[in-house]
N, C-alpha and C positions, 0 to 999 in steps of 0.2 A: 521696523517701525510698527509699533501698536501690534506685538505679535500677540501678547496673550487673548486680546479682544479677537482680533482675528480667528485664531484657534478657537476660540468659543464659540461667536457664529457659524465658523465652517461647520461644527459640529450639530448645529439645531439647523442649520441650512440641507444638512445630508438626512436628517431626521424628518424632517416638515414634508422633502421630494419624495419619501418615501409613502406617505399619506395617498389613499386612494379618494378619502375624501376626507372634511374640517367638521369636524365639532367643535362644540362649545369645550367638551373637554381638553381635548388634544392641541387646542386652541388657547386655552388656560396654560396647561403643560410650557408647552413652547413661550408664551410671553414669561412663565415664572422663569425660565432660562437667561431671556433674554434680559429682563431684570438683573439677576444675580450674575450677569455679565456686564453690564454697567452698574451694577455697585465695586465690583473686582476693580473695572478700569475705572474709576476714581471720576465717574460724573457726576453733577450737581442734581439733590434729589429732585427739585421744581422740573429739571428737564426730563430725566427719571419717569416722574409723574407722567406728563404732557406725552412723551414720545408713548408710553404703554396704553394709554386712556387712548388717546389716536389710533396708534396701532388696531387695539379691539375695537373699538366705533367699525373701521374700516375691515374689518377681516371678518366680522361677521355680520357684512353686509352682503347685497346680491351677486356683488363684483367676484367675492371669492365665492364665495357656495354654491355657485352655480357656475363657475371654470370646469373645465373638462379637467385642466390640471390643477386641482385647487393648492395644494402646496408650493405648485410656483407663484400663484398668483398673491399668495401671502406673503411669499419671498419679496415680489414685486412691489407688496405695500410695505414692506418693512427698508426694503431700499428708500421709497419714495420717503418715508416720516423723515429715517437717519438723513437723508439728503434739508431736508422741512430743515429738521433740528442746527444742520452746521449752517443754513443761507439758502437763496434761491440760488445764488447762480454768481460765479469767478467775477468781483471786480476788481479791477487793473485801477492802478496810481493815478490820481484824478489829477489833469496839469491844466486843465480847461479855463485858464486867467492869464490876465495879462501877465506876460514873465516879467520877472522874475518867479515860477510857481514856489513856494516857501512848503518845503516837510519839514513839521516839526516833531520829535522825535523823544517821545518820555518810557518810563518804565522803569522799575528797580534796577539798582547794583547789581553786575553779574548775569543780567539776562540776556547780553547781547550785543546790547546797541549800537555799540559803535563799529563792530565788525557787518553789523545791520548795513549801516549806513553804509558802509561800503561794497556790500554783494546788491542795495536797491543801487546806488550810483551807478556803479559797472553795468547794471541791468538797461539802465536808461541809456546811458552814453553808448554803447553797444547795438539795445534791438532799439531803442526811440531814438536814437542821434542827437542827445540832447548836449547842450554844452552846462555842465555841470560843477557850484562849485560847495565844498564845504567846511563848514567854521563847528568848533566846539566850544560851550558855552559851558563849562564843566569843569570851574576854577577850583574843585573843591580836591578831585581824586587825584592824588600826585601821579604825573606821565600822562594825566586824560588825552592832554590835548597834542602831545607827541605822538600816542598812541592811533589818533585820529588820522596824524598827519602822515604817517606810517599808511595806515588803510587806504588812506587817498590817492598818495602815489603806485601804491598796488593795483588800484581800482582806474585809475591813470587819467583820475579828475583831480581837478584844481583846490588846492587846501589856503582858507584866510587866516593867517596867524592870529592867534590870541593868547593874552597872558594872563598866569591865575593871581596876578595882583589886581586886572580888570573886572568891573562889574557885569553882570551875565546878560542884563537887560542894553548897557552898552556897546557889548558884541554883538547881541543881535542887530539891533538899530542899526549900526556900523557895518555888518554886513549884509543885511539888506541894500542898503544906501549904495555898496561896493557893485553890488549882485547888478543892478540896476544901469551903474554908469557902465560897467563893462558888458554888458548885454548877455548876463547868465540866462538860460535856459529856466533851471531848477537852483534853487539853493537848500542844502539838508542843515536844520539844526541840532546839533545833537547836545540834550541837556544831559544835567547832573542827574545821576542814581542817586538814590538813600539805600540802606541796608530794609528797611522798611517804609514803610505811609507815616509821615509826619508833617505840621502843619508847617511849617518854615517850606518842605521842599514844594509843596499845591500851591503855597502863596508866589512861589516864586515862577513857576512854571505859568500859570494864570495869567499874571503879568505880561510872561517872555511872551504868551498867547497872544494876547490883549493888543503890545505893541507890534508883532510882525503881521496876523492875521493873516497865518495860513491855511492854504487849502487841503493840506492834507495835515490832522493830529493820527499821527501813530504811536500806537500802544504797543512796544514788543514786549514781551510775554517770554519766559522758557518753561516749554511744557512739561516739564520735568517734576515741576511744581507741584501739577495736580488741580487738586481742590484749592490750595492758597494761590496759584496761578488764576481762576475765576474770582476770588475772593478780591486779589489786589486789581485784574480788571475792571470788576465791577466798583470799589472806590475810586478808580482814575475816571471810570465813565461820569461818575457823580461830578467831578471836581473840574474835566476836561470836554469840549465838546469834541470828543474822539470819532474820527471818519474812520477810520477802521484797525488791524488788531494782527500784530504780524508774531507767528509763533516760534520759538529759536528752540535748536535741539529736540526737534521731532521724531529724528532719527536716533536718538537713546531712549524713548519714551516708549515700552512697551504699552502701556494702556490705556493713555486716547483720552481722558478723561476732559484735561485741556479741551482737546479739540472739537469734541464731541457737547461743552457746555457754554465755551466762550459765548461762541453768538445769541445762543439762548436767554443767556442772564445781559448779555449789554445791549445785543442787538443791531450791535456794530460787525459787519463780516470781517470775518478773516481773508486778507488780503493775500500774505503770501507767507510760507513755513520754510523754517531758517533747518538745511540737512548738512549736518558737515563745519569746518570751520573754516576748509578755502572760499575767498570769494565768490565761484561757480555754485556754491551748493546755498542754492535759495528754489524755492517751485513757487509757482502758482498756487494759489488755492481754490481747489473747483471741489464744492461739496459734492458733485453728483457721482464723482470720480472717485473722493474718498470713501465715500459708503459702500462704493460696489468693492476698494482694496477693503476696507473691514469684514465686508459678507464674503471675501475670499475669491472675489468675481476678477480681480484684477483692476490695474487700471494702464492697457495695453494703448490709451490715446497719449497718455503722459511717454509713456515710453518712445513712444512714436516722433513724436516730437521731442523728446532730449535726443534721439540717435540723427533725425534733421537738422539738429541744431549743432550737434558734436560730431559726427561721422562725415570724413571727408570722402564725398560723393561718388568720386573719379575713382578712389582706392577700393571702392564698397566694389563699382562697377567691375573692374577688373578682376579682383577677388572672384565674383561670381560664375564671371565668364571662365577662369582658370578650373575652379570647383566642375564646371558645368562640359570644358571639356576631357575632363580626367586626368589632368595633369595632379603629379604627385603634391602636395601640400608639405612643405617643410620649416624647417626650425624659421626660417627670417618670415614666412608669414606667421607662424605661430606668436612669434615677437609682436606681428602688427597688430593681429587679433587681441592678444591682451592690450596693448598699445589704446585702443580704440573702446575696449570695455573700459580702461582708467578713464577714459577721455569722458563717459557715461557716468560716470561715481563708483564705477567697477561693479563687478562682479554681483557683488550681495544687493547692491542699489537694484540693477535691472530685477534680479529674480523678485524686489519685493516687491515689484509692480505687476508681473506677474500673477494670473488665475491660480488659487490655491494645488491645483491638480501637480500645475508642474512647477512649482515653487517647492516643493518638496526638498530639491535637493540645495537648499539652501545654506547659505555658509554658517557658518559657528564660528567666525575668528572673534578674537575681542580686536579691539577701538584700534585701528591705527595698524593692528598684524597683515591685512591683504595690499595694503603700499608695501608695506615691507618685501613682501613676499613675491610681489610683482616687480620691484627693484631688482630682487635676488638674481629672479630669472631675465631679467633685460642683461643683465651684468654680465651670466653663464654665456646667453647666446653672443654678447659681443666680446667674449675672449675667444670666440671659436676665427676660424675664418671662414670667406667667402662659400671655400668649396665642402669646408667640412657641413656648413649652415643648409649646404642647398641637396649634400650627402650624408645624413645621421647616421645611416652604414658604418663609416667611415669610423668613429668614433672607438677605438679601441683604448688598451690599460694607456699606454705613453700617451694619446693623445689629450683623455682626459687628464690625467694628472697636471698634462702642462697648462689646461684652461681652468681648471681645480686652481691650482695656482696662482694663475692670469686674475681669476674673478673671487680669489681670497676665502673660496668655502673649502670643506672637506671635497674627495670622491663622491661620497654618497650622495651628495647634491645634486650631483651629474647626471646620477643613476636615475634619482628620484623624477629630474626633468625629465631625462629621455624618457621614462614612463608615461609621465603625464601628455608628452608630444606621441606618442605611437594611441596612448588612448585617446589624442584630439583627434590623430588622424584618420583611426577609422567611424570615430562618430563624423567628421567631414564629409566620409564616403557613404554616409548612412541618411545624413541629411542629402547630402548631394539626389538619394535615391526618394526623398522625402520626407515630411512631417517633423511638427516642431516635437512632437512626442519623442519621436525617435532621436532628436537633438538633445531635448530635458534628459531624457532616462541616458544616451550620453556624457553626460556632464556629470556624473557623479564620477568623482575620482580625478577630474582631471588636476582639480586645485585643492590643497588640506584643507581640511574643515570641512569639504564637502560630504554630507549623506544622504 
């Protein structure tokens, strides 16, 4: 996520710490960097502007020139603008009305929405308890409204049928009216895409507005877009009174641009960024958080919180206690630990939350290869058995071959796992002894792609 931007700050962030003291020049220096890093990552030039004019106002004032560390403290004000630039600060899904709360839910063809709809649903009925129902008003896209109804049951809230010979403004009415006698919590509306901004789809969405008057207009967005992702924002802003701006495929977007201009040009936060295409893969959006993953500082509170939310407790507990009395670590924990990184978005998700230092060893698969690959090995370790799982000793030519078999791969598979299990296990015994360092610089090698 937004690795090129990343990479570019790290670089003017290690340059700046090296500074004994700030000049006007070196101060120059640095912001032209910083510029030609958001022109790379595809930000809007007005924010451009604002965020560098800021920047110097503030960097060559008393604050930094007279720091003992003055390069951190510019560091410090260039977090704070980037932080300015996306929002002050995370808000959460406004339900503050009498229920039925009405999301209504606009945005191009292709950006999302409907798989939207169903990772906000899940989010609600899950961490808010809310009883949740949703209708698609989207008579135009053949399978919209199957497709909706698919997400619903996945998401395992309540879906209103509707048919694409009904009017859109009908469905609405219709299901609000429903939302109401049967005592919904929330109800999501999810409109029609166009391929582009044209005046039949603003007239109609206005309307669908007009008649439900909901509390929450969301704008999803796929950041992928860029510059035409701010561009179609900022027309929906004109046309819609948008409460806030939820960004899809974050996690294919190396360069930030999206993210880094939305708010600026609409003015509307970003609520929440769509990573992934299961259900689970939606975050929060907390600028303060994202500025520090761009400056390569990490964002170690996110992660903290996704392993609270996905890591079952009791298994962490025990784990540790085992590690902690030196009992050997083997193939059926090594299953749970990957187990439990899936459960996280896996592997590549946590490192990119992760402080640039030890992000390092970051994966390189493409889209979709670390499920794969984590199948692979679930598959290996449950053709073995019990004792061969808890004895990797054990493991010779006849045994593999028959688990080779068992789990459908070649030999070399076999081989290639034991390797990566005898190299988890002595970074185990390494961390066991201490330090996340000594666990990052472990990890290389344990899974492909990793350097």
């Amino acid at each position: 996520m937004l690795d090129n931007l990343t990479q570019r700050f790290t670089r003017i962030v290690k340059t700046l710490r090296g500074e004994a003291r700030l000049t006007e020049t070196n101060i120059a220096e640095a912001l032209r960097e910083v510029r030609l890093a958001l022109l790379e990552a595809d930000v809007a030039l007005p924010a451009i502007k604002a965020l560098i004019a800021s920047v110097k106002e503030k960097a060559l004032g008393e604050e930094v020139i007279a720091s003992l560390t003055p390069g951190q403290a510019l560091i410090g004000v260039v977090h704070r603008e980037l932080t300015r630039l996306m929002g002050p600060e995370h808000q959460e899904i406004n339900l503050a009305t009498q229920p039925p709360a009405v999301i209504l839910m606009a945005g191009l063809q292709g950006a999302g929405k409907t798989t939207t709809v169903g990772k906000l649903a899940k989010l609600l009925r899950e961490q808010r308890k809310k009883k949740v129902l949703a209708v698609s008003c989207d008579v135009y896209r053949p399978a919209a409204i199957e497709q909706l109804k698919t997400v619903a049951a996945q998401a395992g809230v309540d879906f209103l049928p509707s048919a694409s010979s009904d009017n859109p403004l009908d469905i609405a009415s219709g299901a609000l009216e429903w939302a109401r006698r049967h005592y919904y919590d929330v109800l999501f509306i999810d409109t029609a895409g166009r391929l582009s901004i044209d005046e039949a789809m603003m007239k109609e969405i206005a309307a669908l507005h007009a008649a439900v008057k909901p509390i929450e207009t969301l704008f999803v967005v796929d950041a992928m877009l860029g510059q035409d992702a701010i561009n179609t924002a900022q027309a929906f802003n004109q046309a819609l009174p948008l409460t806030g701006i939820i960004l899809t495929k974050l996690d294919g977007d190396s360069r930030g641009g999206a993210a880094l201009s939305t708010h600026f040009v609409t003015g509307r936060p970003i609520k929440y960024v769509g990573v992934g295409e299961k259900l689970t893969g939606i975050e929060a959006f907390h600028p303060e958080r994202m500025a520090s993953r761009i400056l390569g500082m990490g964002d170690v509170l996110s992660l903290i919180e996704e392993a609270r939310k996905e890591l079952d407790e009791k298994k962490a507990l025990d784990f540790a206690k085992k590690l902690k009395s030196g009992k050997n670590f083997d193939l059926e924990d090594f299953k749970a630990q990957i187990g439990q990184l899936r459960k996280m978005g896996g592997l590549s998700s946590m490192l990119d939350k992760l402080p640039a230092q030890f992000s390092q060893a970051a994966i390189h698969l493409p889209v979709g290869q670390e499920e794969k690959m984590i199948r692979r090995v679930e598959g290996i370790i449950d053709s073995m058995t019990p004792l061969e799982r808890s004895r990797p000793e054990l493991l010779k030519a006849s045994r593999k071959r028959r688990i080779a078999a068992g789990a459908g791969v070649p030999v070399q598979e076999i081989n290639r796992l034991l390797k990566q299990f005898e190299q988890t296990q002595k970074m185990m015994k390494q961390f066991s002894k201490g330090g996340m360092a000594k666990l990052m610089r472990g990890m290389k090698g344990i899974l492909p792609g990793m350097h």
